[in-house]
BAZAKOL-56198 format. One record per residue: residue in three letters; x, y, z of N, C-alpha, C in turn. Coordinates in nm, 4 decimals. Layout:
// BAZAKOL-56198
site aa: ALA n.c1: X n.c2: Y n.c3: Z ca.c1: X ca.c2: Y ca.c3: Z c.c1: X c.c2: Y c.c3: Z
...
***
This chain:
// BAZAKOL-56198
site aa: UNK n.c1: -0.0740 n.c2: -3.3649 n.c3: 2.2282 ca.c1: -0.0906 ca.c2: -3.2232 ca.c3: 2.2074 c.c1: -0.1089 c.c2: -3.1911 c.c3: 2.0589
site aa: UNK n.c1: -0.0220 n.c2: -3.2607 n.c3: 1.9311 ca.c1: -0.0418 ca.c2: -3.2551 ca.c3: 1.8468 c.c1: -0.1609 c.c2: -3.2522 c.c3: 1.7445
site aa: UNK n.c1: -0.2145 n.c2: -3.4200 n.c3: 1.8607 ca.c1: -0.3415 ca.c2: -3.4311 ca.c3: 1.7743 c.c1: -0.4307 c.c2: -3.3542 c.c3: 1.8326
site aa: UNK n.c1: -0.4464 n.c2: -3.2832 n.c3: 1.9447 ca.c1: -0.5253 ca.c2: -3.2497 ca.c3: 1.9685 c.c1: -0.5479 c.c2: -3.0626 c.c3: 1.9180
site aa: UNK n.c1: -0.4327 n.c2: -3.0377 n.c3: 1.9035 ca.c1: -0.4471 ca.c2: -2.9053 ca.c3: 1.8008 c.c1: -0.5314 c.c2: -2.9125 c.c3: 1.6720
site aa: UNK n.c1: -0.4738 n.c2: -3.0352 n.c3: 1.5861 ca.c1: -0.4867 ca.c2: -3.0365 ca.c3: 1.4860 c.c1: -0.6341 c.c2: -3.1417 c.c3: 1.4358
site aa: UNK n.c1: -0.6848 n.c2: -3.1468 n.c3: 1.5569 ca.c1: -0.8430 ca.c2: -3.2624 ca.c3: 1.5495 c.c1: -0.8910 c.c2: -3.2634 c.c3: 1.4017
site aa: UNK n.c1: -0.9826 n.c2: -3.1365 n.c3: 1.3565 ca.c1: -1.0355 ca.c2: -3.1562 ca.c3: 1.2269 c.c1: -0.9815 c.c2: -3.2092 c.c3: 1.1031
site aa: UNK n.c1: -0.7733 n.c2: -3.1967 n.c3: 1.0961 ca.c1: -0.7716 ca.c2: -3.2602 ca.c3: 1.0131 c.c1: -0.6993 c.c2: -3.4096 c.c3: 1.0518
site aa: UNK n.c1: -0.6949 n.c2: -3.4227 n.c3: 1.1736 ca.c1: -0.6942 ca.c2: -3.6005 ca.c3: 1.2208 c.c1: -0.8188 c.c2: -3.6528 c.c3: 1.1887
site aa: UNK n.c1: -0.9061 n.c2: -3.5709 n.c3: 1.2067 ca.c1: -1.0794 ca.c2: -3.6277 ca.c3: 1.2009 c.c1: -1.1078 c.c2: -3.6665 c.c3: 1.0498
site aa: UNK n.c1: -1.0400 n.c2: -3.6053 n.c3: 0.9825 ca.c1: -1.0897 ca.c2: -3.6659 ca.c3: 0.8289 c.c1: -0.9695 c.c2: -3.7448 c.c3: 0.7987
site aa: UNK n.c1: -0.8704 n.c2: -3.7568 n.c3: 0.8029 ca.c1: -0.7975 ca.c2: -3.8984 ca.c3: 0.8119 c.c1: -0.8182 c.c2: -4.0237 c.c3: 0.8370
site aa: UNK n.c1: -0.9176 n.c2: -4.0066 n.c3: 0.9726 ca.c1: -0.9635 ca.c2: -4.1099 ca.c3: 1.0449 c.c1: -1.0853 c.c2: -4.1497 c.c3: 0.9757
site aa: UNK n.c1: -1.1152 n.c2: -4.0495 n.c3: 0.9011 ca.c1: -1.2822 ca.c2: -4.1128 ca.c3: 0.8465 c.c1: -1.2276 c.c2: -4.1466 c.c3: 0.6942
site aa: UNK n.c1: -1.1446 n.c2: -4.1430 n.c3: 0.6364 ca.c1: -1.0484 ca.c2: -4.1967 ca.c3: 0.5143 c.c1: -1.0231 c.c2: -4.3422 c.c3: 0.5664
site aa: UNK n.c1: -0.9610 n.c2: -4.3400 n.c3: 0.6536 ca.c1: -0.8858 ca.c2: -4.4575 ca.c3: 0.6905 c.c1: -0.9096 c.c2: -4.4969 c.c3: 0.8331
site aa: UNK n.c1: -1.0132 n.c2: -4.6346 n.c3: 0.8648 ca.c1: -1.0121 ca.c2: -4.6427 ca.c3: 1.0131 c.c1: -0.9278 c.c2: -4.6936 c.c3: 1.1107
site aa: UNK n.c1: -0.8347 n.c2: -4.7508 n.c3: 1.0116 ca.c1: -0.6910 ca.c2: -4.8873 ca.c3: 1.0712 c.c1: -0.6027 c.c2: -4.7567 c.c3: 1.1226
site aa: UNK n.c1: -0.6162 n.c2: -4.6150 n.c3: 1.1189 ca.c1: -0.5035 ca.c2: -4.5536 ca.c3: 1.1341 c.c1: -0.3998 c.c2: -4.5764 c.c3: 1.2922
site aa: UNK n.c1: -0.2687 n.c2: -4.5775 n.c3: 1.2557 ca.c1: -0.2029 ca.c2: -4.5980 ca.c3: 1.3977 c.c1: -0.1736 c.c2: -4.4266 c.c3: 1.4642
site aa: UNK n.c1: -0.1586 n.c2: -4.4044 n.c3: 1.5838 ca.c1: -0.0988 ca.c2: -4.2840 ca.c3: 1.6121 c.c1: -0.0062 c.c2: -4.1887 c.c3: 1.5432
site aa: UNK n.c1: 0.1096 n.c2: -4.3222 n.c3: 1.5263 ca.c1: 0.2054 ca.c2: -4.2644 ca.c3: 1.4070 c.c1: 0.1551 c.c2: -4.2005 c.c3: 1.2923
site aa: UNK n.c1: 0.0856 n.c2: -4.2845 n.c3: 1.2149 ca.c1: 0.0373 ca.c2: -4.2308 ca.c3: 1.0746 c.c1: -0.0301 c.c2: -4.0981 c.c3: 1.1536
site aa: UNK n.c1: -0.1075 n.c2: -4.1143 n.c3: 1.2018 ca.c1: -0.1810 ca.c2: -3.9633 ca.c3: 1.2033 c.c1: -0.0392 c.c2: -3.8600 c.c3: 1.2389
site aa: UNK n.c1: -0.0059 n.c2: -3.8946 n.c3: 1.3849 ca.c1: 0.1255 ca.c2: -3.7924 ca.c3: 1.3584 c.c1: 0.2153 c.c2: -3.7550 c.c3: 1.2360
site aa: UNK n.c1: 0.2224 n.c2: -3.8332 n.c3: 1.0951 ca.c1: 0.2718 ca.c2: -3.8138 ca.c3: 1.0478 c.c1: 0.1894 c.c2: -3.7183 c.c3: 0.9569
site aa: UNK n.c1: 0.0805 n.c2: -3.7326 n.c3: 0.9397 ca.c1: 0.0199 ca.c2: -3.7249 ca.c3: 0.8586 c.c1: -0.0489 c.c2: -3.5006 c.c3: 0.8895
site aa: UNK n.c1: -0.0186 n.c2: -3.5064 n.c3: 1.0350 ca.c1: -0.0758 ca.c2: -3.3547 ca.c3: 1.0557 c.c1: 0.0632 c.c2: -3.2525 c.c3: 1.0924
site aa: UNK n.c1: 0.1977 n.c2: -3.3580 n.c3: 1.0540 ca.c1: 0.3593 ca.c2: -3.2528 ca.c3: 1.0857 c.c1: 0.3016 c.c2: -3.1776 c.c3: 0.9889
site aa: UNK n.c1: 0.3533 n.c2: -3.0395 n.c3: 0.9700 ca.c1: 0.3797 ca.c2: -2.9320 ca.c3: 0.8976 c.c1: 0.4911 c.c2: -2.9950 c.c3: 0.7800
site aa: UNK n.c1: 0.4526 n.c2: -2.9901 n.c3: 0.6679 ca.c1: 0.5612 ca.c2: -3.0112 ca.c3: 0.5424 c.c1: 0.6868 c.c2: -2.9246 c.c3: 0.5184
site aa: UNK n.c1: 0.7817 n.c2: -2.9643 n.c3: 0.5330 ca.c1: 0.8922 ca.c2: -2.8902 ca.c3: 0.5133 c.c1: 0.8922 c.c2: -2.7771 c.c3: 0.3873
site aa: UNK n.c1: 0.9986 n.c2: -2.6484 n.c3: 0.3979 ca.c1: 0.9429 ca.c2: -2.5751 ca.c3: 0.2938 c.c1: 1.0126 c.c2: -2.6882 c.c3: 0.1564
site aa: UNK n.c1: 0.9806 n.c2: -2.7279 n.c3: 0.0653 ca.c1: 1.0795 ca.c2: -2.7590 ca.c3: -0.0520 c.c1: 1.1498 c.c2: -2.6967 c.c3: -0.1198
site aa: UNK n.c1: 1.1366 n.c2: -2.5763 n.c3: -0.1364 ca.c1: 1.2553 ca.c2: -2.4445 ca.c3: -0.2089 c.c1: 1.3375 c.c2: -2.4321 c.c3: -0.1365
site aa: UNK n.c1: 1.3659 n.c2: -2.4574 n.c3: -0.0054 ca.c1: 1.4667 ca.c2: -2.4196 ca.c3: 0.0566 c.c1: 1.4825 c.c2: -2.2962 c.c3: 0.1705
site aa: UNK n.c1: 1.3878 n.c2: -2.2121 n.c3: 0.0928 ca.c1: 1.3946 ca.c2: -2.0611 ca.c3: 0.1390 c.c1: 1.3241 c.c2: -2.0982 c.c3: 0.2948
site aa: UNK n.c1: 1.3337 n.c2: -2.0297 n.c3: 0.3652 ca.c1: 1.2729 ca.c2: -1.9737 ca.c3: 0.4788 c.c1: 1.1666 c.c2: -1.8859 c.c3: 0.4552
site aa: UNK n.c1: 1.1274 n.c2: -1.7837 n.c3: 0.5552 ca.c1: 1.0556 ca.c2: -1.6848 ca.c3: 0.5706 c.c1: 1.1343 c.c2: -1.5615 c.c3: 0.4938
site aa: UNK n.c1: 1.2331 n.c2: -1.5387 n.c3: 0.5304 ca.c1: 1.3338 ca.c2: -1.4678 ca.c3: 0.4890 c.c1: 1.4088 c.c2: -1.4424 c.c3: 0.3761
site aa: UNK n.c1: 1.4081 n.c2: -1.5751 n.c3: 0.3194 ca.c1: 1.4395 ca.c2: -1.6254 ca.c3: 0.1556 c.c1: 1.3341 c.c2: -1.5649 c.c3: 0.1350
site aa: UNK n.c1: 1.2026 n.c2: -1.5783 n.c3: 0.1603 ca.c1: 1.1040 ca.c2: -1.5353 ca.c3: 0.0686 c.c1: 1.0582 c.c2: -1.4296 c.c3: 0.0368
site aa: UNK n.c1: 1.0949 n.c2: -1.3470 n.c3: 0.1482 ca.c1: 1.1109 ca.c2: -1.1959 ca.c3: 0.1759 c.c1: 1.1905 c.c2: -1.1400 c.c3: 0.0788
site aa: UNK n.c1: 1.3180 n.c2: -1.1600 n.c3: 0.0715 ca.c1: 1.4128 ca.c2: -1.1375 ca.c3: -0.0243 c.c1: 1.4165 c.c2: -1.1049 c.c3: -0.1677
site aa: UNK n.c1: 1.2904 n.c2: -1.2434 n.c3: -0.1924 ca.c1: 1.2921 ca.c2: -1.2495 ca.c3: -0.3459 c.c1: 1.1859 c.c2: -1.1940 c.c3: -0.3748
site aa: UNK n.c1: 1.0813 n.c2: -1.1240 n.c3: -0.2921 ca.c1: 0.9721 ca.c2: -1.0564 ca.c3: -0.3428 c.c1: 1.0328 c.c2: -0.9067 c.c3: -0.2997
site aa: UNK n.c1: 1.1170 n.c2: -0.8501 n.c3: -0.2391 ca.c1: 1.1798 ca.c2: -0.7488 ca.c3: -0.2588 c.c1: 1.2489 c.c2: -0.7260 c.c3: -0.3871
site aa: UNK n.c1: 1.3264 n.c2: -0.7730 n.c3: -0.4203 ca.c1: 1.4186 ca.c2: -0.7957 ca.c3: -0.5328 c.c1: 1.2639 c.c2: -0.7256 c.c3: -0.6358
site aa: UNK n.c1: 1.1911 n.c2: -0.8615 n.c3: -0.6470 ca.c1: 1.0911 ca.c2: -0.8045 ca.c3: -0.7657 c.c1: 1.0254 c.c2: -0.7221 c.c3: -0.7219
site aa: UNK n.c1: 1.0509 n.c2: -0.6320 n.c3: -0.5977 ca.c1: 0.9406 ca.c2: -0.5323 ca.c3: -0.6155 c.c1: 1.0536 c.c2: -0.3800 c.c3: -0.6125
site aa: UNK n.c1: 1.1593 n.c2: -0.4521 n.c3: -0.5989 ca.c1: 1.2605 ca.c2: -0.3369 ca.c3: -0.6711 c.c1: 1.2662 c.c2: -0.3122 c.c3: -0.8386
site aa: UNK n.c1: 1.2970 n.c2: -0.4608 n.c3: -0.8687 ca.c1: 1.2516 ca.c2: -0.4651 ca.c3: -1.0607 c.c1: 1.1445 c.c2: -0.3740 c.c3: -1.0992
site aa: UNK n.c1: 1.0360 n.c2: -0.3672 n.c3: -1.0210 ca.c1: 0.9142 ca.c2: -0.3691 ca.c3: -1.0664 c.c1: 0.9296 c.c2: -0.1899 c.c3: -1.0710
site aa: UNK n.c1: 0.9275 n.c2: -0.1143 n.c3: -0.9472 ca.c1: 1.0064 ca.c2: -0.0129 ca.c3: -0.9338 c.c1: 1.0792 c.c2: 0.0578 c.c3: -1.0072
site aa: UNK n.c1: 1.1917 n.c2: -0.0092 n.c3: -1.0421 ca.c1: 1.3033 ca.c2: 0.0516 ca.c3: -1.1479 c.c1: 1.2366 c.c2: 0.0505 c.c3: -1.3094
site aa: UNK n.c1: 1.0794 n.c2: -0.0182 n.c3: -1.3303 ca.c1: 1.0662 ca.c2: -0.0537 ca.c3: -1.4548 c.c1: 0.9088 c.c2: 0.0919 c.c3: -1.4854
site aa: UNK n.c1: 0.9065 n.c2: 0.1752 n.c3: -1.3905 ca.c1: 0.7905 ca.c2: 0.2456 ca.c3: -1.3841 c.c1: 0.8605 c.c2: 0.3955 c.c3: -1.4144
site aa: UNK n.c1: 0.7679 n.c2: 0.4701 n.c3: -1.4621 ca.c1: 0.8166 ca.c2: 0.6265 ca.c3: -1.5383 c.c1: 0.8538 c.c2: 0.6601 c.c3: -1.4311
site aa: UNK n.c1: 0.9475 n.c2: 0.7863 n.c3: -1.5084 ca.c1: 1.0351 ca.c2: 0.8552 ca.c3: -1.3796 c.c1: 0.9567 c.c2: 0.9210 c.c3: -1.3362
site aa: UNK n.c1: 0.8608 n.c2: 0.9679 n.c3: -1.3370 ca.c1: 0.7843 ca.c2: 1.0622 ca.c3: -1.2852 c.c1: 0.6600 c.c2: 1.0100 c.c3: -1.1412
site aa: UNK n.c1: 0.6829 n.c2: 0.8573 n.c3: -1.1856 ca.c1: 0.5997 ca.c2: 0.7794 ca.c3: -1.0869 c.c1: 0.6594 c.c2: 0.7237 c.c3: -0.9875
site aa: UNK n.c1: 0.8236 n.c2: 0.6918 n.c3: -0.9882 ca.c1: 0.8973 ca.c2: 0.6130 ca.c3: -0.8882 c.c1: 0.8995 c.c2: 0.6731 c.c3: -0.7519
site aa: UNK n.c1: 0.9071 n.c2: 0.7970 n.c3: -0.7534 ca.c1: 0.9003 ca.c2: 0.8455 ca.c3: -0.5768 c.c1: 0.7868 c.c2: 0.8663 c.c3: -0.5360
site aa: UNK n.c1: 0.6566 n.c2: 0.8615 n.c3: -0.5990 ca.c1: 0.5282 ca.c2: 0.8471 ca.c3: -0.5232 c.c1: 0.5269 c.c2: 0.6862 c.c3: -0.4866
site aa: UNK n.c1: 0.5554 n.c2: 0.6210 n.c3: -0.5560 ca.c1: 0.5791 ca.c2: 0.4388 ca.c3: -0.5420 c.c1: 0.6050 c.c2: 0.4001 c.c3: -0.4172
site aa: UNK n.c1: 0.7659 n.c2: 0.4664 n.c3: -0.4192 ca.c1: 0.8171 ca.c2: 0.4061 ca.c3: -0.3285 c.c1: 0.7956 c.c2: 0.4832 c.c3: -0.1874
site aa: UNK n.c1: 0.7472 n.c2: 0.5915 n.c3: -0.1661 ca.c1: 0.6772 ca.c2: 0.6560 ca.c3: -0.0444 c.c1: 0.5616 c.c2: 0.5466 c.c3: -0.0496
site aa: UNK n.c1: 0.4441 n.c2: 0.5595 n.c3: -0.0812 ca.c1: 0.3339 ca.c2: 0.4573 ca.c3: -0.1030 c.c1: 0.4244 c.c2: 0.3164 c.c3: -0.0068
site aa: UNK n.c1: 0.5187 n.c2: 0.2874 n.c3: -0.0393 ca.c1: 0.5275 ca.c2: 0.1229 ca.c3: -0.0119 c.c1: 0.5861 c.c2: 0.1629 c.c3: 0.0751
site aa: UNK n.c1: 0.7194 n.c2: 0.2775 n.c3: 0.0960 ca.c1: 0.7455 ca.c2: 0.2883 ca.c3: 0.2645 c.c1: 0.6481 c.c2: 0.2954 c.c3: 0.3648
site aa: UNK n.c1: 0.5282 n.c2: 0.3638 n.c3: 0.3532 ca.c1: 0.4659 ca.c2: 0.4125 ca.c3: 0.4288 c.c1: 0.4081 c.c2: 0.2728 c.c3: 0.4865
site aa: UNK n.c1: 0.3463 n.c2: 0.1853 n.c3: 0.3560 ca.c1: 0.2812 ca.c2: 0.0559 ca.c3: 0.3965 c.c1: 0.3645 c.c2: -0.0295 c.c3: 0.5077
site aa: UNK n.c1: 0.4938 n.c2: -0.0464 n.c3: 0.4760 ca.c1: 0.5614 ca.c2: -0.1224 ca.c3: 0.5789 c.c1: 0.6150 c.c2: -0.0691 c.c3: 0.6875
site aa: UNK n.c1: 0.6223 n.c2: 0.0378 n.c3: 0.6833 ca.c1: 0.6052 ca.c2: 0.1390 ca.c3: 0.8305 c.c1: 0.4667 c.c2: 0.0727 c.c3: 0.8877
site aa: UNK n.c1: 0.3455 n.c2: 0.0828 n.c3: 0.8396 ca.c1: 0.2411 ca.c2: 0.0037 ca.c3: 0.9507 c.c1: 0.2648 c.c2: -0.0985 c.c3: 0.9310
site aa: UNK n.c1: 0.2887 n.c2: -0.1728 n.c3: 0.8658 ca.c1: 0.3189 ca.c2: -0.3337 ca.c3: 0.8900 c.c1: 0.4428 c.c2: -0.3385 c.c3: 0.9812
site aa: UNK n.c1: 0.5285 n.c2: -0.2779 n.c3: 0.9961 ca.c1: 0.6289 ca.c2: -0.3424 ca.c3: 1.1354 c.c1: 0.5836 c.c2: -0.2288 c.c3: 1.2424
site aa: UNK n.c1: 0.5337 n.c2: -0.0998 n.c3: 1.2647 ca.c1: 0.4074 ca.c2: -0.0866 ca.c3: 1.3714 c.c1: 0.3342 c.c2: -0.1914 c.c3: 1.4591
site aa: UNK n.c1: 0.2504 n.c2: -0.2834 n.c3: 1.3594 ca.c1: 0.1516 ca.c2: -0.3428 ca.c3: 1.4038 c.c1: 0.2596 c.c2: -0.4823 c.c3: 1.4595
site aa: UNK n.c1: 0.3138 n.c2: -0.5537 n.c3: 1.3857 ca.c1: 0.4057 ca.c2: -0.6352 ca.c3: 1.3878 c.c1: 0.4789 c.c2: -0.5872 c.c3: 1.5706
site aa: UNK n.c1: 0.5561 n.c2: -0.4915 n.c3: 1.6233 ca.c1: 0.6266 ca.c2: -0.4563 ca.c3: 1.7109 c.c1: 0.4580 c.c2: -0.4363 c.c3: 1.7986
site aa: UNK n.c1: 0.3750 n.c2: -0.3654 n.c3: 1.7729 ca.c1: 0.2663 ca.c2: -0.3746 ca.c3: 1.8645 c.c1: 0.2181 c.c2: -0.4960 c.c3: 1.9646
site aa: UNK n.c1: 0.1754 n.c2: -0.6180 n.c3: 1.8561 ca.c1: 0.1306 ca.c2: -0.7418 ca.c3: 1.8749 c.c1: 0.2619 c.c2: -0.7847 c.c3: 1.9852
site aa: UNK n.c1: 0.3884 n.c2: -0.7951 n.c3: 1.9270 ca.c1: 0.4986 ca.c2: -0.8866 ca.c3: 1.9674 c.c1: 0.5477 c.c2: -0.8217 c.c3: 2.1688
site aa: UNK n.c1: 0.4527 n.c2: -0.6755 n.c3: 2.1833 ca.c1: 0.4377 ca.c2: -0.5812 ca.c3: 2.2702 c.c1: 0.3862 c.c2: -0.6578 c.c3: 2.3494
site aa: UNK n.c1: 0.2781 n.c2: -0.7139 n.c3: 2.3415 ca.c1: 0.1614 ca.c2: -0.7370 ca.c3: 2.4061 c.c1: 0.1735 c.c2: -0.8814 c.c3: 2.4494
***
């Protein structure tokens, strides 16, 4: 099932290397672990954080159009998000 998801890039493996065993290719099309550690969620986190910095670093006169602007955006992004996950 694996390889067969992932054909095009078994297919250039195989044309790299023709001795390949099953294994190697299985190894070769796993998904790489994250290396930071973070998750999806970690990553979420830390681009909030800086987009709070970023926020707190803009004239006072600009911060509540900002942050309406970016509520509004992720209001349709978990819309569409709860839509899809609907269906």
């Amino acid at each position: 099932m694996a390889c067969a998801r992932n054909r095009q890039k078994l297919e250039a493996i195989i044309a790299a290397t023709a001795n390949v065993t099953l294994s190697q290719a299985l190894r070769a099309i796993k998904p790489k672990p994250d290396r930071s550690g973070d998750g999806s969620m970690g990553k979420y986190q830390k681009a909030q954080a800086a987009l709070v910095k970023k926020l707190a670093a803009l004239e006072p006169d600009d911060v509540e159009d900002a942050a309406q602007q970016t509520i509004a955006e992720l209001q349709k992004v978990v819309a569409t998000v709860r839509h899809k996950a609907a269906a």
